[in-house]
VMD Tcl script that draws the C-alpha trace (Angstrom):
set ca {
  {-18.11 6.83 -16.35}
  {-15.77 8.70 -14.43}
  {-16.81 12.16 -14.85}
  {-20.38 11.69 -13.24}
  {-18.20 11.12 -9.91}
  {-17.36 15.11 -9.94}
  {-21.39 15.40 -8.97}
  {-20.92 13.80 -6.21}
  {-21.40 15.94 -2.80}
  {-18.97 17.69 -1.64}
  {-18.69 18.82 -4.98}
  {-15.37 20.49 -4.88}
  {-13.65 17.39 -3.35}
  {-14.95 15.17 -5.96}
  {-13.93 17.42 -8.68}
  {-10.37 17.49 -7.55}
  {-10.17 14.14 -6.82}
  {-11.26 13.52 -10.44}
  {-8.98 15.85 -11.82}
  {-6.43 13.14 -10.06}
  {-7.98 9.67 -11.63}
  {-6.99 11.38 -15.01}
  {-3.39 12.24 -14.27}
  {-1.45 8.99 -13.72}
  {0.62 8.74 -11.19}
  {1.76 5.31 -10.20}
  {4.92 5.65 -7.56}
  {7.78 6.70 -9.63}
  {6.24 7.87 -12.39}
  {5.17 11.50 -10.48}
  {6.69 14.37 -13.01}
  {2.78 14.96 -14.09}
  {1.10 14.71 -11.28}
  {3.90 16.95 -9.24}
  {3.79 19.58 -12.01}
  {-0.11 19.97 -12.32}
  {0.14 20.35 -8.55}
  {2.60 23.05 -9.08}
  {0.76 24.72 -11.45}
  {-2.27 24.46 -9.25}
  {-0.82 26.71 -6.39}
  {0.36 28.76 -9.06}
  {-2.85 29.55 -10.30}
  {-4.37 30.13 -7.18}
  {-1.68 32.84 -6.90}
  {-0.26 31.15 -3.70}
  {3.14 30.79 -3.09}
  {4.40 27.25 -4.40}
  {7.41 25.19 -4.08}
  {9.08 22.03 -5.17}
  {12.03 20.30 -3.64}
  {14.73 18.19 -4.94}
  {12.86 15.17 -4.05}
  {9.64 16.04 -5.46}
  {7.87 17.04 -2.54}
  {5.49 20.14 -3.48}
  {4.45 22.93 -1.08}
  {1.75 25.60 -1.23}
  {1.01 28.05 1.36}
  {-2.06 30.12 2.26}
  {-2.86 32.61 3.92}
  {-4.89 32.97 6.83}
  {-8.23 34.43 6.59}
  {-9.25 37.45 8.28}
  {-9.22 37.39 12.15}
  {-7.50 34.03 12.07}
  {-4.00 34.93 11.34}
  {-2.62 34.56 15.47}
  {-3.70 30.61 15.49}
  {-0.78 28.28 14.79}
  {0.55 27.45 11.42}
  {-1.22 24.02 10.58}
  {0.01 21.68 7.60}
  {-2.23 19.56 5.60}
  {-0.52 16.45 4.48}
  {-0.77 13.64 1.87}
  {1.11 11.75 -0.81}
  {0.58 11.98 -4.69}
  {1.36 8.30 -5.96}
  {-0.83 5.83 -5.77}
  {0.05 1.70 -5.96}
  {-0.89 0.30 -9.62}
  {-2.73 -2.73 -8.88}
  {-4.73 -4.12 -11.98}
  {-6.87 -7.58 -12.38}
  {-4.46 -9.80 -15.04}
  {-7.62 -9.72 -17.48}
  {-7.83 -5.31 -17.32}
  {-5.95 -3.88 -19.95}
  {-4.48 -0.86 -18.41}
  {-1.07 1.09 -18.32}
  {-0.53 3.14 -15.27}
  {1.96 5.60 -16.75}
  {-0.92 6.30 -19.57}
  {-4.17 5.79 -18.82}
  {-6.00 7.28 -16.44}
  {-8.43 5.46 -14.11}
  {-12.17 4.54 -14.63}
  {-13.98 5.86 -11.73}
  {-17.64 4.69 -11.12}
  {-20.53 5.24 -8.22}
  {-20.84 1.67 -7.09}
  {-23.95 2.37 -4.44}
  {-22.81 3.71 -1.48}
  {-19.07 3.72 -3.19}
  {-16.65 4.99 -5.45}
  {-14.33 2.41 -6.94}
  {-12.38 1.59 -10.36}
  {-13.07 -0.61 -13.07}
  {-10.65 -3.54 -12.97}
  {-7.74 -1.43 -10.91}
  {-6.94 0.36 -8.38}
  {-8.86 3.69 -7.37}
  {-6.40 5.78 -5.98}
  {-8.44 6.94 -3.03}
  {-5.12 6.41 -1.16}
  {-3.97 8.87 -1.25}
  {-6.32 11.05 -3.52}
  {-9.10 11.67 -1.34}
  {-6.69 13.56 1.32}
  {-4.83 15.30 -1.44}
  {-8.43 16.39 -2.73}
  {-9.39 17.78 0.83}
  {-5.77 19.82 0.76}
  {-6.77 20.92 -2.96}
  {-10.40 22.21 -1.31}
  {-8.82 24.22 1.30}
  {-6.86 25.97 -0.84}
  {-9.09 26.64 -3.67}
  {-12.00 27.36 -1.17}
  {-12.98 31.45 -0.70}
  {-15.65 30.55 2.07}
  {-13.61 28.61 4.90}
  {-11.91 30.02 8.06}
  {-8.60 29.05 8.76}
  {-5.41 29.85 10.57}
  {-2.13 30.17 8.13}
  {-1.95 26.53 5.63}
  {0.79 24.71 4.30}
  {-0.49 22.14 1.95}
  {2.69 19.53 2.02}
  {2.36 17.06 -1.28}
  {4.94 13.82 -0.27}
  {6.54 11.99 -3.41}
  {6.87 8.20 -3.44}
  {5.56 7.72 -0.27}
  {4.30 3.91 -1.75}
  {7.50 2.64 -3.04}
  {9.28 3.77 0.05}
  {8.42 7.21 1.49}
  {11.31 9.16 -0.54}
  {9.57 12.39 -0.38}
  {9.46 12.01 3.54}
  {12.74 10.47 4.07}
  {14.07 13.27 1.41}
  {12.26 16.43 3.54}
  {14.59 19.30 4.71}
  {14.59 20.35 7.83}
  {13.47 24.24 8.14}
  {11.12 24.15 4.69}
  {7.88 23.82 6.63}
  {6.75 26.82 9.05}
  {3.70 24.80 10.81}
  {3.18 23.73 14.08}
  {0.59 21.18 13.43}
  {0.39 18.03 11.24}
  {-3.24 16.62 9.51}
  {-2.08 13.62 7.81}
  {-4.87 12.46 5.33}
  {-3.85 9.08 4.48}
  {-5.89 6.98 7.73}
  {-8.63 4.65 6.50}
  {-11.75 5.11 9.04}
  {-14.27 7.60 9.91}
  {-14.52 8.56 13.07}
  {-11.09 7.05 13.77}
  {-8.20 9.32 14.66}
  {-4.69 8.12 14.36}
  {-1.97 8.82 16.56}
  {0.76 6.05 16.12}
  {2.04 3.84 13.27}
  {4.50 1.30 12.44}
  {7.80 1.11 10.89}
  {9.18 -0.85 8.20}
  {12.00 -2.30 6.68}
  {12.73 -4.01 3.07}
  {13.96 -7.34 2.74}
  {15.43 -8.27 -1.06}
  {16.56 -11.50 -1.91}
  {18.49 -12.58 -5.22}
  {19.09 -16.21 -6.31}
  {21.38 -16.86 -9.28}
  {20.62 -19.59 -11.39}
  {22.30 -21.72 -13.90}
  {19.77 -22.21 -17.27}
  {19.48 -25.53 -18.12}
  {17.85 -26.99 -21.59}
  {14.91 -28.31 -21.44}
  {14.69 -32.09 -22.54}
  {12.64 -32.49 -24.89}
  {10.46 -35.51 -23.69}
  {8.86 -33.45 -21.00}
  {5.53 -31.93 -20.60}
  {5.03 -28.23 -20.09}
  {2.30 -26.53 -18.21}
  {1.48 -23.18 -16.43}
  {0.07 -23.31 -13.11}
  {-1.67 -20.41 -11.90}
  {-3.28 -18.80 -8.36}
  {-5.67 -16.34 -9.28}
  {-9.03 -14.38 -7.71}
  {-7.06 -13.66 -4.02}
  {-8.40 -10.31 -2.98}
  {-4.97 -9.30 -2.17}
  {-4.75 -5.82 -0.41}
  {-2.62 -2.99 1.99}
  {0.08 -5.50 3.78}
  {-0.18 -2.83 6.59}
  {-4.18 -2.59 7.01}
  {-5.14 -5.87 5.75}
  {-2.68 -8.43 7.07}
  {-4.68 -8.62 10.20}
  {-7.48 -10.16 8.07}
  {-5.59 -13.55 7.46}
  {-6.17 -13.26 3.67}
  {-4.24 -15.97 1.40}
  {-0.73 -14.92 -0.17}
  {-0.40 -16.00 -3.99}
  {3.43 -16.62 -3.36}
  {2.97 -19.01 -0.24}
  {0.43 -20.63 -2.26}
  {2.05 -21.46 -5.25}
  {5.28 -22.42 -3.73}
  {3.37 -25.14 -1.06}
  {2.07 -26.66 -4.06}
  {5.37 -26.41 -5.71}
  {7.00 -28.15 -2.72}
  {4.46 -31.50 -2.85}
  {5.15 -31.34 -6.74}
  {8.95 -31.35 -7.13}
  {9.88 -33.76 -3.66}
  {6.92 -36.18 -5.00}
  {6.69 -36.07 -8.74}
  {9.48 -35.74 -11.14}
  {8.44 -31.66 -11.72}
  {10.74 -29.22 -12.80}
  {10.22 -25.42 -12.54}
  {11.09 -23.15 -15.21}
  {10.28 -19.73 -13.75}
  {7.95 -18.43 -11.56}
  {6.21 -14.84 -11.60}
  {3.83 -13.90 -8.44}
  {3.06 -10.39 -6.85}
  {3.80 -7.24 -7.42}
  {4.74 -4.54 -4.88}
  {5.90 -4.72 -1.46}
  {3.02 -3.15 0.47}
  {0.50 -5.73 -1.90}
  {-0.07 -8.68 -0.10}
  {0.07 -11.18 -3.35}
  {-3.17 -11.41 -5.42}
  {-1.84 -13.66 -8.15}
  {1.20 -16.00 -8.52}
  {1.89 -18.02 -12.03}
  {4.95 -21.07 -12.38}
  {5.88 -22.68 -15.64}
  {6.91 -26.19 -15.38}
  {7.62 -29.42 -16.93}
  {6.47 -33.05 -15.94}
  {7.33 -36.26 -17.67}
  {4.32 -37.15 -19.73}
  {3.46 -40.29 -17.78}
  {2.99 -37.89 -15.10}
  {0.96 -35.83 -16.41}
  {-2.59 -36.85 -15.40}
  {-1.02 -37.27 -11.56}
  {-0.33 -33.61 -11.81}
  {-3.79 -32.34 -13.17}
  {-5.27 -34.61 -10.23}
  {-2.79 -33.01 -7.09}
  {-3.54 -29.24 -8.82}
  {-7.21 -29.93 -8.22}
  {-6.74 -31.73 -4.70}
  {-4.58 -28.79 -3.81}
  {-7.07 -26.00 -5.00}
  {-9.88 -28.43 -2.61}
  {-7.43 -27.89 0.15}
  {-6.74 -23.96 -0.60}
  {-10.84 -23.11 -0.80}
  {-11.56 -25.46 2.42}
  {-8.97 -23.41 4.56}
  {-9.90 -19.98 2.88}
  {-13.61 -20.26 1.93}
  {-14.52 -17.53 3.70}
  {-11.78 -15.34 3.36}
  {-10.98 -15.76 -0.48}
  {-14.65 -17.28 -2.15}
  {-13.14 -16.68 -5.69}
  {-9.41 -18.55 -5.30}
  {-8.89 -20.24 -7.96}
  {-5.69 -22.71 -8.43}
  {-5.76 -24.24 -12.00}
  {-3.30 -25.87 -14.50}
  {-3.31 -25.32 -18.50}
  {-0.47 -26.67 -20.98}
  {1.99 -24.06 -22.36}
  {4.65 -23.86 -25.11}
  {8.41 -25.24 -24.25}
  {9.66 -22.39 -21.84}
  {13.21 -21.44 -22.78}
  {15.00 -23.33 -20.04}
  {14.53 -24.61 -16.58}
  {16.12 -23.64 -13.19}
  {18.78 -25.96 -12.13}
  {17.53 -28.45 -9.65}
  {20.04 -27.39 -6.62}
  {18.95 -23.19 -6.63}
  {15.17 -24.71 -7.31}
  {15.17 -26.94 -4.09}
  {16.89 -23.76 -1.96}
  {14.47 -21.39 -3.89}
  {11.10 -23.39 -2.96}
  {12.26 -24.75 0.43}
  {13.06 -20.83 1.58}
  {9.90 -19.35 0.82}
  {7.78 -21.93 1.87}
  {9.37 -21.51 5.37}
  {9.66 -17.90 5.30}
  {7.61 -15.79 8.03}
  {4.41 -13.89 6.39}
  {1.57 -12.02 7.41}
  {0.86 -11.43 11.43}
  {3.87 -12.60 13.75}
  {2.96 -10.64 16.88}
  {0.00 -8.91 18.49}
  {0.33 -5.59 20.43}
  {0.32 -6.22 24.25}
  {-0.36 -2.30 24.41}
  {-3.49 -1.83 22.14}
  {-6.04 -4.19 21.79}
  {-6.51 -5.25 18.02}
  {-3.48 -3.56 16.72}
  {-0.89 -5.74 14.84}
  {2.12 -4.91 16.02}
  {4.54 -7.69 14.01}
  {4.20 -8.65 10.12}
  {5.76 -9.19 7.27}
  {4.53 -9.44 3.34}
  {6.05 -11.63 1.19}
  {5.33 -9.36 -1.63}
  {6.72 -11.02 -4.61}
  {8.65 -13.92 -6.39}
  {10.02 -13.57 -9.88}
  {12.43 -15.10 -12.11}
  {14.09 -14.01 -14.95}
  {17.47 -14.80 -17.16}
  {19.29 -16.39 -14.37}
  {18.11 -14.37 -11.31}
  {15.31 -14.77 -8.57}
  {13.86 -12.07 -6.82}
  {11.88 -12.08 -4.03}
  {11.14 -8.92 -2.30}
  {9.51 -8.70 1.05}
  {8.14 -5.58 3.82}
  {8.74 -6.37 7.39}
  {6.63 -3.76 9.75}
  {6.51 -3.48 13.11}
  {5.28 -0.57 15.90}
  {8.45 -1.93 17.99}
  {12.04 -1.30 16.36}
  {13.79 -4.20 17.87}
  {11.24 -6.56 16.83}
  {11.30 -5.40 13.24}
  {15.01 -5.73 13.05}
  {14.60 -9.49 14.96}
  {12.16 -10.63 12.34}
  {14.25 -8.73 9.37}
  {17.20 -10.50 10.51}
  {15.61 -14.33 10.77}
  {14.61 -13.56 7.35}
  {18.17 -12.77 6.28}
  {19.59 -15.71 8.16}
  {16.77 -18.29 6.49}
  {17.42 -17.20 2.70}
  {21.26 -16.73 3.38}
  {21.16 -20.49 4.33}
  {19.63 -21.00 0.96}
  {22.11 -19.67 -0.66}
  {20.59 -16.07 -1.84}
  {21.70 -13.06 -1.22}
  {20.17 -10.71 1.33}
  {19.83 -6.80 1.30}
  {18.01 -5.48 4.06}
  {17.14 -1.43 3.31}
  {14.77 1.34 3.52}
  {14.70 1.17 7.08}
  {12.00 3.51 8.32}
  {10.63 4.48 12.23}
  {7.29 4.15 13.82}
  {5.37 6.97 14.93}
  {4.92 6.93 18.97}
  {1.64 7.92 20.19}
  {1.31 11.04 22.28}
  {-2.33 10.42 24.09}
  {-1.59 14.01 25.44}
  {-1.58 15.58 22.02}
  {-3.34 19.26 22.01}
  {-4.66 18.65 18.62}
  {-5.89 14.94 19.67}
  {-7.80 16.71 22.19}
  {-9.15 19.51 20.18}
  {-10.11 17.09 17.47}
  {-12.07 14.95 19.88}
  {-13.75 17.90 21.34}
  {-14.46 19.23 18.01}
  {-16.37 15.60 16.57}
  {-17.97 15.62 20.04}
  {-19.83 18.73 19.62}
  {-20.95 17.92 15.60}
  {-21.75 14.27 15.52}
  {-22.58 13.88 19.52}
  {-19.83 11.04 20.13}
  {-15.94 10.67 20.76}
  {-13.53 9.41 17.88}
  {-11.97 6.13 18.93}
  {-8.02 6.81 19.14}
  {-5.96 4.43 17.07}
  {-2.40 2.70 15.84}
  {-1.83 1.59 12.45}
  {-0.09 -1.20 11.49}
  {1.07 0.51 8.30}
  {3.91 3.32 7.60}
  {2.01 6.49 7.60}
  {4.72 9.44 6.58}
  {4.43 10.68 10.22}
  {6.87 8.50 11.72}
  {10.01 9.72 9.28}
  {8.16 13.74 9.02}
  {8.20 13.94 12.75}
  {11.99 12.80 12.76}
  {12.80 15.79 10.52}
  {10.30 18.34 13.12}
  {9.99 17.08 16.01}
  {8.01 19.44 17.30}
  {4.92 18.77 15.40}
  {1.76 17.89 17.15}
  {0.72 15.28 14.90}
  {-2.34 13.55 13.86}
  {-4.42 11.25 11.04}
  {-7.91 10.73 9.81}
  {-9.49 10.55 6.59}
  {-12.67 8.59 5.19}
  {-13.23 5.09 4.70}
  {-11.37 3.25 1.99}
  {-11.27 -0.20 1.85}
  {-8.96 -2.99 0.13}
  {-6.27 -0.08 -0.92}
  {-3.71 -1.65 -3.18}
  {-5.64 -3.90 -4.65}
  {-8.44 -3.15 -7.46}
  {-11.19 -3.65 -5.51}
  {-10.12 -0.70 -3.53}
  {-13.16 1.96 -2.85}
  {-14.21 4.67 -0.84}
  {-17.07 5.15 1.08}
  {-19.04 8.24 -0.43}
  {-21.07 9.72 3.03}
  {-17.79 9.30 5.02}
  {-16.01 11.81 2.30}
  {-18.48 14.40 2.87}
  {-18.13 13.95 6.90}
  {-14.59 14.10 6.19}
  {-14.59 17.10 4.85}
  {-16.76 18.60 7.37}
  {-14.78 17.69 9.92}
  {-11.74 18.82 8.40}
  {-13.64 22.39 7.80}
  {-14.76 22.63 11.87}
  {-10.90 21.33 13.14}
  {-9.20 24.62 10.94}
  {-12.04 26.84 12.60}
  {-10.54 25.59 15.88}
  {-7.33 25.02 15.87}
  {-5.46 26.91 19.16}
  {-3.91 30.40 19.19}
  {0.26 30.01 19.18}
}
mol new
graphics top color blue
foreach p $ca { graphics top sphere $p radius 0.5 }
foreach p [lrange $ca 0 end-1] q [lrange $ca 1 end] { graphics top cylinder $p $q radius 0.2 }
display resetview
């Protein structure tokens, strides 16, 4: 179904952004995507380059009568996070993605969408392929991994980019405009473990948390949704202090910036145990739907028998393992005093997973203050250190300061003013837009983001809202007419 979506009005964003759904391009796995964007500005006969990092620039001209306005650069990000339901078969480094009008929607069937960043990268594509717009001189800046990290932002030379102004396409509300964002740091744990052989007059099931809507850990952690990982390792706690359990391994999440949809644990009970444990899974899943019913109406928290697994964690990393993340911060620690509504304190325990000897648990600590993210980064480190693990902290990244007396803020406000009769509300993020580590590299760019509305990004019940792409792009069209002489 994804071609009727290229019908869709305004045509010649829709048929870019399909163009996009059928090149994959999950984060680090960019070659095709960066080289159909190369050949793209190539085709257009506009001068195109690609950087050591991946980062791809075109540049266009201005039109006629436009050419003394400042240089302005349209920015977005070509991977997209490669979220999929467990029951979708779909390989993100083959397949391309199954775009559908849902209504008033466009969303994916059984994955992610790719809105985020598509839809911005689309509007970039317009403007350059466009004959009929007016514009000052364009530099359409492509970022590379901006979701596993921001490499194409962190990896951005100084002096490559002639612009004066920034349009970062990656916000998630109409008639919203983003001036301010948080920073971020990694968190990676590792637990060794000793394999021990499973006796063989144990039981062996699989438990499993499934139907958690999951989500952005920036834009969605406000919402209080459920985390698979906390889940499955509170249950985990009752099971191995109170019954004889054992766990074998333990596989939940996916990437850092996905707060956890699903989380799966095979383990072992002595048979006389085992109706005890079929009666505290389904006392536990009462408990999970009574405190989430109306956040998460499909969780779902059920045990099935499995074959023997290979060999179970020893008892002593198990107890450290299970007792750490159950204790470990997640999701919002501390509300802005500065901005109503804004988080400015989280973190995301992302994911849990075991394999031959070695747990890892990865986690993304944000926060629009620096010393607060570092405070909450380093309690983390303290907490699994205790347990034992080992602790990398990395990929440090900066917030983006809001400038209220931005020239462009005000032009843009003027600018939705006069076409839709009302103000844009002015906004933080509690996610790591690119602008933060771009405006480290020029800091002289007036900066600022908008874009449609997507919701549930990074997870596959992502969409995007098909009148707010249109408006989008109309507004986009009316800021270029005005943006300020230099």
């Amino acid at each position: 179904m994804s071609a009727e979506i290229k019908n869709l009005d305004p045509q010649i964003i829709w048929e870019h952004f399909y163009d996009l759904t059928q090149i994959p391009r999950p984060s680090k796995h960019e070659d095709a995507i960066q080289d159909f964007m190369v050949a793209f500005g190539e085709k257009l006969g506009l001068e195109t380059l690609k950087d050591e990092v991946g980062n791809v620039l075109i540049r266009k001209a201005a039109t006629p009568g436009m050419e003394d306005r400042k240089g302005v650069i349209l920015q977005g990000h070509l991977d997209m996070v490669p979220q999929k339901n467990s029951d979708t078969s779909h390989d993100f480094t083959k397949d391309p993605i199954d775009a559908f009008v849902d209504g008033d929607w466009v969303t994916a069937n059984g994955t992610t969408l790719g809105a985020d960043n598509g839809i911005g990268v689309a509007a970039a594509m317009a403007v350059l392929s466009s004959n009929d717009l007016v514009h000052g001189p364009v530099e359409a800046l492509f970022t590379a991994e901006e979701e596993t990290g921001m490499a194409g932002a962190f990896g951005l030379q100084p002096n490559w980019i002639k612009g004066d102004i920034l349009l970062n396409m990656d916000s998630e509300d109409e008639g919203e405009l983003y001036v301010g964002c948080a920073g971020g740091i990694d968190a990676s744990v590792e637990f060794e473990y000793d394999e021990i052989v499973v006796p063989s007059d144990l039981v062996s099931f699989r438990l499993a948390v499934t139907g958690l809507k999951g989500g952005h850990s920036g834009m969605d952690i406000i919402l209080g949704l459920a985390n698979a990982n906390k889940l499955m390792v509170r249950f985990l706690r009752y099971a191995t202090r109170e019954m004889d359990v054992r766990l074998a391994n333990i596989d939940g999440g996916s990437l850092r910036n996905a707060i956890p949809r699903e989380a799966f644990a095979e383990i072992v009970v002595p048979a006389e145990q085992v109706d005890a444990l079929k009666e505290k899974v389904a006392e536990f899943e009462s408990i999970y739907i009574a405190e989430f019913c109306k956040k998460e109406p499909n969780l779902s928290f059920k045990v099935d028998t499995c074959n023997t697994p290979a060999s179970l964690m020893d008892e002593y990393t198990q107890d450290n393992l299970i007792d750490a993340v159950y204790s470990c911060p997640n999701g919002v620690i501390r509300m802005s005093d500065d901005m109503e509504g804004l988080v400015e304190t989280s973190s995301n325990l992302a994911s849990v997973k075991s394999n031959k000897g070695v747990v890892k648990v990865n986690m993304l600590i944000r926060s629009s203050v620096e010393s607060a993210k570092m405070e909450l980064s380093e309690r983390i480190e303290s907490l699994f250190q205790m347990a034992d693990a080992e602790v990398v902290l990395s990929g440090s990244y900066p917030g983006w300061k809001p400038n209220l007396d931005s020239p462009i803020l005000k032009e843009m406000q003027e600018v939705y003013n006069n076409k839709w009769g009302k103000i844009p509300e002015i906004r933080a993020i509690h996610a790591g837009l690119e602008c933060g580590l771009l405006g480290s590299q020029y800091p002289n760019w007036d900066m600022i983001s908008f874009g449609p509305t997507i919701r549930s990004p990074h997870s596959p019940d992502e969409k995007v809202n098909i009148e707010t792409v249109a408006k989008f792009w109309e507004y986009l069209k009316e800021t270029l007419k005005h943006i300020p002489a230099k």
